[in-house]
Backbone bond lengths (Angstrom), bond angles and torsions (degrees), N, CA, C in turn:
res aa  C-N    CA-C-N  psi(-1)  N-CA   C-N-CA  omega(-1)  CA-C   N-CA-C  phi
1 X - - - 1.467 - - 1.533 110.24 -
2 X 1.273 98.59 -33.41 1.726 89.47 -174.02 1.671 101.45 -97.24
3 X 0.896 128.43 -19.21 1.711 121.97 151.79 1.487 126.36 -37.64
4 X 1.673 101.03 -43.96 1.276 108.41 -164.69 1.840 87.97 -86.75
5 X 1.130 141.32 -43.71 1.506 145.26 -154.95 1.297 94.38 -72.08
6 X 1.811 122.70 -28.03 1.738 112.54 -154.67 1.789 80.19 -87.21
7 X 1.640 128.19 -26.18 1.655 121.50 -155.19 1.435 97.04 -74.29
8 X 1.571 106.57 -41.05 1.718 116.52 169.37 1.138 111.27 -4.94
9 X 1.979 90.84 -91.99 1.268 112.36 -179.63 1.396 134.30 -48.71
10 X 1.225 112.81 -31.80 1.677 128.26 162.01 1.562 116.76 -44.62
11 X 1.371 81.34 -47.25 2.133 95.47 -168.67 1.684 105.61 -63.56
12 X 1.750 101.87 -51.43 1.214 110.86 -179.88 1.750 130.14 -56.07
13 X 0.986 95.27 -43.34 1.860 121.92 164.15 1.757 104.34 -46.95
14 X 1.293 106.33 -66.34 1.334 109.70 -178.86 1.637 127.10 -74.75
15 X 1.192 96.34 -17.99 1.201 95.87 175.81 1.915 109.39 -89.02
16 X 1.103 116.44 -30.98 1.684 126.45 142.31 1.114 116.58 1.59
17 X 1.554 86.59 -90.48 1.874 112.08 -174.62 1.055 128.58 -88.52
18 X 1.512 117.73 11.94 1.626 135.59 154.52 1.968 105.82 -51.65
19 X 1.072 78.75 129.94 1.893 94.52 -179.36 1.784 108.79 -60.93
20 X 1.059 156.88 85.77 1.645 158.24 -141.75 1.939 72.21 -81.07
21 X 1.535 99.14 146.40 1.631 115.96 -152.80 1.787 75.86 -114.27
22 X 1.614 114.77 136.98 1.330 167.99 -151.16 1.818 69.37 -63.22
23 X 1.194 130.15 126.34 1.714 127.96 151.73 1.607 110.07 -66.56
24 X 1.567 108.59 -37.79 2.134 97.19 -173.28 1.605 94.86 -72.52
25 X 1.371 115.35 -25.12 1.820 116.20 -177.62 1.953 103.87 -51.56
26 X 1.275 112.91 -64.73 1.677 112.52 173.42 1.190 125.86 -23.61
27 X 1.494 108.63 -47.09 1.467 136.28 -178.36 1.644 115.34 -62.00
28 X 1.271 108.89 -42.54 1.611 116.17 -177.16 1.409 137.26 -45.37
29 X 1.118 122.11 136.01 1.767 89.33 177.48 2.025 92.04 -133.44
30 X 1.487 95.18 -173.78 1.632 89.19 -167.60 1.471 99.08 -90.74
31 X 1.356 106.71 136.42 1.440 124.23 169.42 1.460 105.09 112.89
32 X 1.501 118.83 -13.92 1.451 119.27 -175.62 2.114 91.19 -55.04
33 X 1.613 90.27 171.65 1.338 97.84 -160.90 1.758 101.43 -129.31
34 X 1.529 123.67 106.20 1.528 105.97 -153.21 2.460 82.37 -121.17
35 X 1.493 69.59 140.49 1.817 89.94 170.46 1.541 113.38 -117.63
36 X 1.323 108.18 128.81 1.800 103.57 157.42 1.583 106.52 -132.06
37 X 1.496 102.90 -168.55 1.700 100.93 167.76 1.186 95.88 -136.21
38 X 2.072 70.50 123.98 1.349 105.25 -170.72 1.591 106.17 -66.63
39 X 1.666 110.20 -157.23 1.094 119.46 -157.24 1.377 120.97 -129.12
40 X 1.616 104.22 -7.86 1.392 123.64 -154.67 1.537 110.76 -84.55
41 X 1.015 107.76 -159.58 1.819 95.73 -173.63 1.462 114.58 -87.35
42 X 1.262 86.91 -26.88 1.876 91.24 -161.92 2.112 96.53 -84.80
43 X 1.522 120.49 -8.44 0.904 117.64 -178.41 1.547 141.22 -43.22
44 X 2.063 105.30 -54.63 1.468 118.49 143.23 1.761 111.38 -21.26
45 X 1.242 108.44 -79.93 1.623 109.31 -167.77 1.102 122.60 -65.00
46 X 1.314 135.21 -4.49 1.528 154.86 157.30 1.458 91.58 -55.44
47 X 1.732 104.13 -64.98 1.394 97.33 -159.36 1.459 120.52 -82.18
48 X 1.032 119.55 -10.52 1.027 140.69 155.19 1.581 127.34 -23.43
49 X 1.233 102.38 -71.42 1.799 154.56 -175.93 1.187 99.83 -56.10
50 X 1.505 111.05 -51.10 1.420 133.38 -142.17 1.685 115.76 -95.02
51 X 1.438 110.73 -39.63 1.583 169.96 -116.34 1.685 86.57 -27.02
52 X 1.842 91.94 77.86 1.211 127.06 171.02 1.669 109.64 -151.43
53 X 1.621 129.55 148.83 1.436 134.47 -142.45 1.771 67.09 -117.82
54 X 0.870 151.40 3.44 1.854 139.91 165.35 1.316 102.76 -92.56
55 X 1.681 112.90 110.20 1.461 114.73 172.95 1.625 89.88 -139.85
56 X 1.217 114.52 57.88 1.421 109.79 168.11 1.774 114.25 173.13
57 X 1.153 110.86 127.34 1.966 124.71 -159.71 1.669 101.30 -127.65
58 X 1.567 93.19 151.38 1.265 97.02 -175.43 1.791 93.01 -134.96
59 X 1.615 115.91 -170.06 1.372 125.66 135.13 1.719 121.30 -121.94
60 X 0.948 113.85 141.98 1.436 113.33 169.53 1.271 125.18 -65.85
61 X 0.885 130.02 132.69 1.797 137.32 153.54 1.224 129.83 -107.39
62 X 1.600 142.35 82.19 1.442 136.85 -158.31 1.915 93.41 -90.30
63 X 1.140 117.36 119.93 1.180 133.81 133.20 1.252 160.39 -80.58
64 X 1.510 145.15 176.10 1.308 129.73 165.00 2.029 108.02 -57.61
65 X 1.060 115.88 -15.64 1.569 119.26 -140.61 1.535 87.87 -116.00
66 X 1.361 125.23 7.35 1.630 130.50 -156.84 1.487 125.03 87.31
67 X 1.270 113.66 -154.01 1.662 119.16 -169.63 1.535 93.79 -106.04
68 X 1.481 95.12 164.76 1.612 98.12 174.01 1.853 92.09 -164.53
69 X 1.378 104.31 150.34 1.364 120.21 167.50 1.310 117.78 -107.90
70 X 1.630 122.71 130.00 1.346 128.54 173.83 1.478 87.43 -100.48
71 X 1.862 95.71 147.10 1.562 121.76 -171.18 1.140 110.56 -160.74
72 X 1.229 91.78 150.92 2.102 112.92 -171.37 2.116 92.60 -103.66
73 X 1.509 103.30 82.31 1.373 100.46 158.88 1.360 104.44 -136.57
74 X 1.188 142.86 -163.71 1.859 135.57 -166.56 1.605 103.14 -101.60
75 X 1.263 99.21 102.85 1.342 131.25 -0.93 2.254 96.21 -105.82
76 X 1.302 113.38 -151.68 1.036 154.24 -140.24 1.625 87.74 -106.82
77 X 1.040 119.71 84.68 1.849 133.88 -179.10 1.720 113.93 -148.36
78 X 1.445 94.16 179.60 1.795 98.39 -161.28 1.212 105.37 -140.29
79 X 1.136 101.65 117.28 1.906 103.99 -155.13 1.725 85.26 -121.93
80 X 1.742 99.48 161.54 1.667 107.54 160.11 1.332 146.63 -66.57
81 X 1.390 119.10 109.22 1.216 107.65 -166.79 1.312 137.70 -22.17
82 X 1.319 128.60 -59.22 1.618 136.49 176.22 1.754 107.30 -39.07
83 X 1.322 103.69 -46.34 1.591 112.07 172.03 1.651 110.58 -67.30
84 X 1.103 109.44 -58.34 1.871 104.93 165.19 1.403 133.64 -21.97
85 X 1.847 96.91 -53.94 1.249 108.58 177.07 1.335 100.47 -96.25
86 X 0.951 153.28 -28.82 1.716 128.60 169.32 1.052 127.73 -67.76
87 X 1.395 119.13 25.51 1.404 137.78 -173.44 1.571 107.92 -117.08
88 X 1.490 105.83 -25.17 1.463 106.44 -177.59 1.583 107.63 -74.20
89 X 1.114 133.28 -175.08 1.412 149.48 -179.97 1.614 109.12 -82.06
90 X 1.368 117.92 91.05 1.348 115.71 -170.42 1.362 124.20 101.49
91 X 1.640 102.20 -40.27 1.641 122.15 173.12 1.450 95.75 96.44
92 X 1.216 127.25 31.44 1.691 153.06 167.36 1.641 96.95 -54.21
93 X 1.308 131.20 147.94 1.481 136.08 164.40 1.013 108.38 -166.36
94 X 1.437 118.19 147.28 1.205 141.87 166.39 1.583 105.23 -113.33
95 X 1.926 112.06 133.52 1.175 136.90 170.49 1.297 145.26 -116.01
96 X 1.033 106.17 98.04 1.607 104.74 -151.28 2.143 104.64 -122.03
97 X 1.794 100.00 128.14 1.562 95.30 -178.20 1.549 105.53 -117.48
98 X 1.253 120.97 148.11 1.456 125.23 -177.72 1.364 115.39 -54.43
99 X 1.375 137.49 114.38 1.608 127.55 -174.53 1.700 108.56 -74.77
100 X 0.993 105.83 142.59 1.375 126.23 -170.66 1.411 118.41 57.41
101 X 1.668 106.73 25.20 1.903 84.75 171.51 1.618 91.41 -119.10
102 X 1.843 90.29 157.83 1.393 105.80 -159.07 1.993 91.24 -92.77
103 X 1.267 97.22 166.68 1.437 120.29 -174.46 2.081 101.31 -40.55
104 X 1.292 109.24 -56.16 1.726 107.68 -177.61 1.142 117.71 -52.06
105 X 1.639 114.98 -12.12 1.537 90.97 -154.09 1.755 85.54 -116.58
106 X 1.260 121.16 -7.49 1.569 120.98 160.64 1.251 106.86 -89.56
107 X 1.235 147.99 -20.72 1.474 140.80 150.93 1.495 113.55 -47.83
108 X 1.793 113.72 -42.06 1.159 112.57 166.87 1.605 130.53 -73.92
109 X 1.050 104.36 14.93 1.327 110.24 -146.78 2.133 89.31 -117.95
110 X 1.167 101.35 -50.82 1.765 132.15 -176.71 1.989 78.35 -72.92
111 X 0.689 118.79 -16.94 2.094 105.53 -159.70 1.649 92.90 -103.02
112 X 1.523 111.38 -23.51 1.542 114.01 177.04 1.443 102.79 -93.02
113 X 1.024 138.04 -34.30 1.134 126.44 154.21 1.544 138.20 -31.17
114 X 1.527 100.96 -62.08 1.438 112.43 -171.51 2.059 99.67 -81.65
115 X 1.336 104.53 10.15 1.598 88.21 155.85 1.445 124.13 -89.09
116 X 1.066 113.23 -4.99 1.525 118.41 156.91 1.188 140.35 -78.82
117 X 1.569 112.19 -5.29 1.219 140.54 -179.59 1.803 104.89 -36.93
118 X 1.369 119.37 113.17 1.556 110.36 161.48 1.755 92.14 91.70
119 X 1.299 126.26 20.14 1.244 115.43 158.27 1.323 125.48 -122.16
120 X 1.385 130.29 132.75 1.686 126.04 -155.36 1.244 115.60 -51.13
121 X 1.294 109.10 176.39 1.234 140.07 -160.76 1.427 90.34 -109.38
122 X 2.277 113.08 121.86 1.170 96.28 170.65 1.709 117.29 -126.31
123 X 1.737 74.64 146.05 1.809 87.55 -160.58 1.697 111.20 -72.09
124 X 1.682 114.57 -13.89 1.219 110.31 162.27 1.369 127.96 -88.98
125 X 1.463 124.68 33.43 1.635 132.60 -166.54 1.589 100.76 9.84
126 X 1.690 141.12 83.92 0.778 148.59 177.01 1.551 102.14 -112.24
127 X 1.469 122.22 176.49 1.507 117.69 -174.12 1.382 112.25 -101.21
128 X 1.130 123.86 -35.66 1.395 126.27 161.61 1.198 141.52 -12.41
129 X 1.528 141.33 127.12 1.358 133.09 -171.40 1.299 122.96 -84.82
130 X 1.588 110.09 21.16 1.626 103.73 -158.98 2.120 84.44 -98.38
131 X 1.414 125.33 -26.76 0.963 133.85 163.63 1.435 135.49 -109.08
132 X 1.570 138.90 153.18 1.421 103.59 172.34 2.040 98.76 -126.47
133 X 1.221 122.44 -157.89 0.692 136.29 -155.39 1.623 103.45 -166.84
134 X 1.017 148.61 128.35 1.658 165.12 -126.30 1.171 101.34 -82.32
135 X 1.596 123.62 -49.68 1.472 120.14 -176.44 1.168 117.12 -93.46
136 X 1.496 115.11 -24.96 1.358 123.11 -173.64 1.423 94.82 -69.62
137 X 1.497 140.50 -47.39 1.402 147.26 -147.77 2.093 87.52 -66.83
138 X 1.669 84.34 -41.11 1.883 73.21 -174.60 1.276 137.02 -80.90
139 X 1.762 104.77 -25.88 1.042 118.87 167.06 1.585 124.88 -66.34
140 X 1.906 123.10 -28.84 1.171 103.87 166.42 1.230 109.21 -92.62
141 X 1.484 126.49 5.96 1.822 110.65 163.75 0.813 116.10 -57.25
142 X 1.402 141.11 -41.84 1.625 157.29 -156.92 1.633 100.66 -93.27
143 X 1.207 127.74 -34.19 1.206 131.32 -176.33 1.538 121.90 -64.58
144 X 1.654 88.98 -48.24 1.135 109.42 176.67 1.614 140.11 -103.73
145 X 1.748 92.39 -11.77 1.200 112.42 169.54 1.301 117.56 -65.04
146 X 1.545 101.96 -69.56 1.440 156.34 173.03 1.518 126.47 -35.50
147 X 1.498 88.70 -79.81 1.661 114.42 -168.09 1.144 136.82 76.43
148 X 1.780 83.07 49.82 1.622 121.28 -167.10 1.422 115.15 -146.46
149 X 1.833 97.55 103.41 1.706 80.78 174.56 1.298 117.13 -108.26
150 X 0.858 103.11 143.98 1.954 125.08 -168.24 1.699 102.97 -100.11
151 X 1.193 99.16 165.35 1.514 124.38 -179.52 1.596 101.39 39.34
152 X 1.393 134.36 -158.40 1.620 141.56 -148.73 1.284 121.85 -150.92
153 X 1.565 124.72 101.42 0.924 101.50 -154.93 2.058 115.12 -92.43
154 X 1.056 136.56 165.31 1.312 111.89 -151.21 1.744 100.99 -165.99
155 X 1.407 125.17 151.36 1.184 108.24 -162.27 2.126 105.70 -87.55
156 X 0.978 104.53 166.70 1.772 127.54 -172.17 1.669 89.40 -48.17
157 X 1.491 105.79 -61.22 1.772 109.68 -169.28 1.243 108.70 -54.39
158 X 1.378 136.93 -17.86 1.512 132.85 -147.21 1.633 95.65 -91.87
159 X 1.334 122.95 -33.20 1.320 150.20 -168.66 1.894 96.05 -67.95
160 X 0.983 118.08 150.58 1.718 140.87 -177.24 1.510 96.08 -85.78
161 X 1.555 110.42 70.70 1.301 111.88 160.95 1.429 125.14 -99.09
162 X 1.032 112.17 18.38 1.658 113.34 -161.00 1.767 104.48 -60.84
163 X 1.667 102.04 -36.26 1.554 103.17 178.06 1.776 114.45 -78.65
164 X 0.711 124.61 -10.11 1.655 149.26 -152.00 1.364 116.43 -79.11
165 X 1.819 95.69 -28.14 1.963 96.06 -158.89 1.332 92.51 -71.87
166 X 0.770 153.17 -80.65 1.423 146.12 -135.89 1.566 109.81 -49.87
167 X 1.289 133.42 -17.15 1.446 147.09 -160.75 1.890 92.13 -128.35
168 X 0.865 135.58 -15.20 1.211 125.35 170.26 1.841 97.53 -104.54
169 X 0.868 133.29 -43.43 1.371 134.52 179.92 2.162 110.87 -52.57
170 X 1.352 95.96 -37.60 1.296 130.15 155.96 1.854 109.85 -54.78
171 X 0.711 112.94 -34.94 1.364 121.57 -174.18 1.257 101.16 -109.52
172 X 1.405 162.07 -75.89 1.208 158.76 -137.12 1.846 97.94 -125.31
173 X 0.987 124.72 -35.77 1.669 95.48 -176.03 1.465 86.88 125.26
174 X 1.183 96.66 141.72 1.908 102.93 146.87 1.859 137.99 12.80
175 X 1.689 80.70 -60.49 1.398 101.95 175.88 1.491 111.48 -101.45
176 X 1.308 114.80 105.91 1.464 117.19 171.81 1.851 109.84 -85.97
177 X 1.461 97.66 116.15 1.817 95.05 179.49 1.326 106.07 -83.54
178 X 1.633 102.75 105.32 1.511 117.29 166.45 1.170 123.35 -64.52
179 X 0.863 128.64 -26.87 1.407 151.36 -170.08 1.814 116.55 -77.14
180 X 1.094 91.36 -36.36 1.517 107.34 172.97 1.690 131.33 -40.36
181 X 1.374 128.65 100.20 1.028 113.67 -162.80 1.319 117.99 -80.54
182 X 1.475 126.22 163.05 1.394 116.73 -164.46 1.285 107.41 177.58
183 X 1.752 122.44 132.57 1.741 121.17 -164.70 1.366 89.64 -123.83
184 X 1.598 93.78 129.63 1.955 117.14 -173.48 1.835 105.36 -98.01
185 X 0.823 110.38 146.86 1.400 133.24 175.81 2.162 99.91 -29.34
186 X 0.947 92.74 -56.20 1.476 116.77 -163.34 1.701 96.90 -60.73
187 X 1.605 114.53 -53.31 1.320 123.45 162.78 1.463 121.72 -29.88
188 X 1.571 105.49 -68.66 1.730 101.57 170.33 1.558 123.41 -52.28
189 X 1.075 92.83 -30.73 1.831 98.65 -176.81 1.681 102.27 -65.57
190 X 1.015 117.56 -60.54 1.391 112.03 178.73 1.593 112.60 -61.55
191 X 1.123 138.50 -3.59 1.177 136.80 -179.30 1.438 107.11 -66.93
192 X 1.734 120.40 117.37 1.590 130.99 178.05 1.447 119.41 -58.13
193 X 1.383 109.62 -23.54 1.751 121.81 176.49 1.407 122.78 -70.98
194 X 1.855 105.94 -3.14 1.189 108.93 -179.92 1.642 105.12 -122.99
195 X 1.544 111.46 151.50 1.015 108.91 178.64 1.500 107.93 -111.82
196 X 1.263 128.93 164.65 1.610 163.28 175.96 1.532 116.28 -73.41
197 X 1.425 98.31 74.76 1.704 96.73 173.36 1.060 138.48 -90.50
198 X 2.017 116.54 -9.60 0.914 152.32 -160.46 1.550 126.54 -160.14
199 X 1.137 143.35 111.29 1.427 125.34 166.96 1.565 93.50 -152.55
200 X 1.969 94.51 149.61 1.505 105.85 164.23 1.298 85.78 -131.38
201 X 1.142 121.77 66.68 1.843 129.97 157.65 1.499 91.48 -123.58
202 X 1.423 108.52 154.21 1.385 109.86 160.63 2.118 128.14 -75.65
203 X 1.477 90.09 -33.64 1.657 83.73 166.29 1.515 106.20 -152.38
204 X 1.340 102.79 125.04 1.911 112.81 -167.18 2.176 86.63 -105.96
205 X 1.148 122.08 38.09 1.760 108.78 154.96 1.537 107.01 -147.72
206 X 1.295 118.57 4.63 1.541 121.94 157.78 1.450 124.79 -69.81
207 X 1.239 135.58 164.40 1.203 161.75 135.03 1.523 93.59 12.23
208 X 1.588 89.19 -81.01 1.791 119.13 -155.15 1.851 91.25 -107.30
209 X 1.183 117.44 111.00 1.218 122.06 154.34 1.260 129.37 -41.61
């Protein structure tokens, strides 16, 4: 009797100080596609650019072990969701899942992703695989996972840089390549192929998020 009263108390204790599991985490599935604004330096001028408060993309991965997001930051790793989102500004997210694709082909999609795993973060958003860049990492997962491309891709000049040069000139030299094509955080969000599973923005298909 008193074996069983001391396991009680054991059970009860632990079950206490058990971490209560994320409620939007339940909800997730793999390949969903989650945005916040981030925190980092270059974030302001994202949003800026963008003149959208989403300057930062992930992919989902639901496991036995929980959710996790693969991400293009320095470098290119897959951290746990709850940590993902407490990183955003407020812990704000936007959730968005591809309509009509079935579970394999966003598993395939999350599996093209994580081959980039452990490769930098690039500060010239160029197209190339030797670096990635946050949206690009998601947009060719899906591309190539998938066979689905999401968000738009569009040149550097088209973007609200007028305040920018001095920090992009900083970044590229002299010559800023306007021309340069490149898909922003804000892009996927507006993409119609995705649906709205989640948001603490007031409107994720406007202009201005």
């Amino acid at each position: 009797m008193r074996g069983l009263l001391t396991l009680l108390l054991w059970l009860g204790a632990h079950a206490a100080g058990a971490k209560p599991r994320d409620a939007l985490e339940g909800q997730l599935q793999t390949g969903d596609i989650v945005l916040h604004t981030s925190r980092s330096r270059q974030s302001q001028a994202i949003q800026a650019a963008t003149h959208s408060p989403l300057s930062h993309v992930g992919l989902v991965e639901v496991t036995p072990r929980g959710a996790w997001v693969v991400e293009a930051v320095q470098p290119v790793q897959r951290v746990p969701f709850t940590k993902w989102r407490a990183r955003g500004v407020r812990g704000h997210i936007l959730v968005l899942r591809p309509r009509g694709l079935d579970g394999e082909h966003r598993q395939r999609a999350v599996e093209a992703a994580k081959r980039h795993l452990g490769k930098p973060y690039d500060w010239l958003f160029g197209w190339g695989d030797e670096a990635m860049y946050c949206s690009e990492l998601v947009r060719k997962a899906y591309t190539l996972g998938a066979g689905l491309e999401l968000g738009r891709m569009e040149p550097l000049g088209s973007l609200d840089i007028a305040g920018l040069r001095a920090q992009l000139r900083e970044r590229y030299g002299r010559d800023i390549p306007l021309e340069q094509q490149l898909v922003t955080p804000a892009s996927l969000a507006l993409d119609e192929q995705l649906t709205v599973i989640h948001s603490d923005f007031p409107e994720v298909r406007g202009v201005s998020l």
